[in-house]
C-alpha positions in Angstrom: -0.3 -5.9 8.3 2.9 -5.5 10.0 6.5 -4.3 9.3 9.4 -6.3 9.3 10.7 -5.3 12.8 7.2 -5.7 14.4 6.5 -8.8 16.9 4.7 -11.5 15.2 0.9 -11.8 16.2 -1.5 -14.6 15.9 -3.4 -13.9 12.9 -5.1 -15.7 9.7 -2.6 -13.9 7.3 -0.5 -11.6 7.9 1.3 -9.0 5.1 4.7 -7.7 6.1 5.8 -4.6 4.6 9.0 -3.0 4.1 8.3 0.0 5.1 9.5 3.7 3.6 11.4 5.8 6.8 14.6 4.2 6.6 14.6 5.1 2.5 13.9 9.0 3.8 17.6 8.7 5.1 21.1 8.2 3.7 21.7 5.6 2.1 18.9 6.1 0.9 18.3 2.9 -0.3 17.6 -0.3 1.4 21.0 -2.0 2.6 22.2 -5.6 1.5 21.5 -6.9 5.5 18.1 -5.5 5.3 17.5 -7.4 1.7 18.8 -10.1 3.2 16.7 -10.1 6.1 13.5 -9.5 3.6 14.8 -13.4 1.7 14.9 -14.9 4.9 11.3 -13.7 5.7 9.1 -16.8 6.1 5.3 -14.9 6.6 2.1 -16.8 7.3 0.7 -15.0 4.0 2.4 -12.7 2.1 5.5 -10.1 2.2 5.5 -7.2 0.1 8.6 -7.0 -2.6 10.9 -4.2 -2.0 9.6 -1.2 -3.7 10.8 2.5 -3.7 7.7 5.0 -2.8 8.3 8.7 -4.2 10.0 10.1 -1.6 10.4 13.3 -2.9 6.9 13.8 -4.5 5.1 12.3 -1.8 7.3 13.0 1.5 8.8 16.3 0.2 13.0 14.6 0.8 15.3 17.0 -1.0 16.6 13.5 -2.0 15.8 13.2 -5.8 15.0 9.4 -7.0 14.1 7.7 -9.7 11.6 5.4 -7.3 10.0 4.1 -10.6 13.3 2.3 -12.1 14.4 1.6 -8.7 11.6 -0.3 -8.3 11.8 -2.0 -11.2 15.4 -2.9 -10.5 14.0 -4.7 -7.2 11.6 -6.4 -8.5 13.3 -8.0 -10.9 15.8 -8.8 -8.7 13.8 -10.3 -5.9 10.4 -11.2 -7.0 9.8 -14.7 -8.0 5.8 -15.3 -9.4 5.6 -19.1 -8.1 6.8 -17.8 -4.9 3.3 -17.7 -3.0 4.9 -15.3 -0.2 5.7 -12.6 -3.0 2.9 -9.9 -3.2 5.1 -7.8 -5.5 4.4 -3.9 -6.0 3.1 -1.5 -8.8 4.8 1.2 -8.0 4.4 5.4 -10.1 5.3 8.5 -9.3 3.2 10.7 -7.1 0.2 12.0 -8.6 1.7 10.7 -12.2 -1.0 8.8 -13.6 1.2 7.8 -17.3 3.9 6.4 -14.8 1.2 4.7 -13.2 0.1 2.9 -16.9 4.0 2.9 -17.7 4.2 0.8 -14.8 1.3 -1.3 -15.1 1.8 -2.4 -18.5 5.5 -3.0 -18.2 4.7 -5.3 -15.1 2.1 -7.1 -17.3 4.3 -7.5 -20.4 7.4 -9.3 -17.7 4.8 -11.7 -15.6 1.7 -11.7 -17.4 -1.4 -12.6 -14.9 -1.0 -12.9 -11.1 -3.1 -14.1 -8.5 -1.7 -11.3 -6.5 -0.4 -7.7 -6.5 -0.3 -4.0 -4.9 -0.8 -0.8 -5.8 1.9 1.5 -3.8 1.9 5.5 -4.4 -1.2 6.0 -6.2 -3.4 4.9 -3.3 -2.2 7.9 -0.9 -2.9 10.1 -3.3 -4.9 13.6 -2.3 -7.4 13.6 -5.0 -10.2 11.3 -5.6 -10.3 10.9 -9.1 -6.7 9.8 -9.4 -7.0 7.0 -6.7 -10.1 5.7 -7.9 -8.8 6.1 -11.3 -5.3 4.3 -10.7 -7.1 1.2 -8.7 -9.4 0.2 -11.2 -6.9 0.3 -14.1 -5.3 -2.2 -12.2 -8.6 -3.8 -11.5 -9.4 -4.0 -15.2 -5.6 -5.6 -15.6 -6.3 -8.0 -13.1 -9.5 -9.0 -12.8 -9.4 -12.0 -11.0 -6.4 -11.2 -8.8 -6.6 -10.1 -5.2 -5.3 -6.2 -5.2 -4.5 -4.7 -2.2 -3.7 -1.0 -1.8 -1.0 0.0 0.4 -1.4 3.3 2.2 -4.8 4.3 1.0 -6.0 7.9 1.7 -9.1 7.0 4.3 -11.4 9.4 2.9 -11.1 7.4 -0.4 -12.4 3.9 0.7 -15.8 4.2 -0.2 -14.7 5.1 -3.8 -11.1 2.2 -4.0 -13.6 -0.2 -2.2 -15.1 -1.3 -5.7 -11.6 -2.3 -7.2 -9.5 -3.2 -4.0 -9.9 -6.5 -1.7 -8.1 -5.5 1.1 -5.7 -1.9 2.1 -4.0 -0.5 4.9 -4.3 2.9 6.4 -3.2 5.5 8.4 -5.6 7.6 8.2 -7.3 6.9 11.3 -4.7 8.0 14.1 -4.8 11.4 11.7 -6.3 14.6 13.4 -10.5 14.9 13.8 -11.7 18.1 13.9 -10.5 21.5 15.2 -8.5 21.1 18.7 -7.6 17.2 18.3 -4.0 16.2 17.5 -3.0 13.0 16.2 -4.0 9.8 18.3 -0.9 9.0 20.8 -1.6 7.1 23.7 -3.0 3.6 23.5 -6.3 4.7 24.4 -6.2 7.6 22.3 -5.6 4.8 18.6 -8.0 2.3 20.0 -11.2 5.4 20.4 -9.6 7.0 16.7 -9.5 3.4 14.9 -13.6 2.8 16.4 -14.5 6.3 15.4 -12.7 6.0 12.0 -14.5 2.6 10.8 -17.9 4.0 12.3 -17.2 6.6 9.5 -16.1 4.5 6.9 -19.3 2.6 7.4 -21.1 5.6 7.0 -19.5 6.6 3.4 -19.8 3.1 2.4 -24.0 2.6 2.9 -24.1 6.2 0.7 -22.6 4.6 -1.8 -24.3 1.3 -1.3 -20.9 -0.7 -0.4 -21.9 -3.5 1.9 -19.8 -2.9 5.1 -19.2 -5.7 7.7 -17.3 -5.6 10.2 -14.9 -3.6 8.5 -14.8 -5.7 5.6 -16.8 -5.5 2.5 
């Protein structure tokens, strides 16, 4: 996983994201040289389809957006289904589960099934139930496409690894335990990412989730 601006690395597949911090400032929207940029984007795998995260229910922006239509907008625009690069987005509002079905259904009624797709917002969300509850609705949509959550809260993964075949995370260069910021230095990311799958595989054996290798 890497954003657009990142140097390319020798890897099996790759996803290229977007990526949400330029949308937390004015324009507020992702510029025609950036879209551009996105079209010219030749992966070896996939690159996500513009989408528009809730950037005032999830990031707190004063900035009020409808990020459901304006996703909507972009997918139509730039998604194309026999385009094998495209992993396009379904996108809700933060903690919104009905926006979350609007969307799904809506996307499913336009392109019917796909071998591929995301699930953007509803995997960061702080409670349990509505992560694991927004994944497998989109499992049950798409049961034989690969899903991939974007963003997924890391104390989730045991519950999102039954629906999901791959994520990204954050989570592990987040704080552990009382007295420890977040990971800065090299050194620092490198002993949070080995202490975070150690505890992942721990989750995932309670639950009986085969973990190897940090994948399942």
């Amino acid at each position: 996983m890497r954003k657009m601006n990142d140097p390319v690395r020798d890897c099996e597949h790759e996803i290229i994201d977007c990526g949400v911090y330029q949308l937390l400032n004015p324009p507020y929207r992702y510029t025609d040289e950036f879209l551009d940029m996105w079209r010219g984007l030749e992966p070896n795998g996939w690159k996500v389809v513009p989408d528009f995260p809730d950037i005032h229910g999830e990031f707190g922006s004063d900035k009020v957006i409808d990020n459901v239509e304006e996703s909507w907008r972009l997918l139509v625009e730039l998604y194309d289904p026999d385009d094998e690069s495209h992993l396009p987005v379904i996108q809700s509002r933060y903690h919104d589960i009905h926006s979350h079905r609007d969307y799904l259904k809506r996307f499913q009624r336009e392109y019917g099934d796909v071998e591929r797709v995301a699930v953007g917002t509803a995997p960061k969300a702080r409670y349990r139930m509505f992560v694991e509850k927004a994944l497998m609705e989109v499992r049950e949509a798409f049961p034989d496409a690969w899903v991939h959550a974007l963003g997924l809260n890391g104390r989730y993964l045991w519950a999102a690894a039954k629906y999901v075949d791959s994520f990204d995370t954050m989570s592990w260069t987040y704080p552990r335990g009382r007295g420890r910021g977040s990971a800065r230095s090299k050194n620092e990311r490198i002993n949070f990412f080995y202490e975070y799958v150690d505890s992942c595989a721990c989750k995932c054996e309670k639950v009986g989730v085969v973990w190897d290798d940090g994948f399942w």
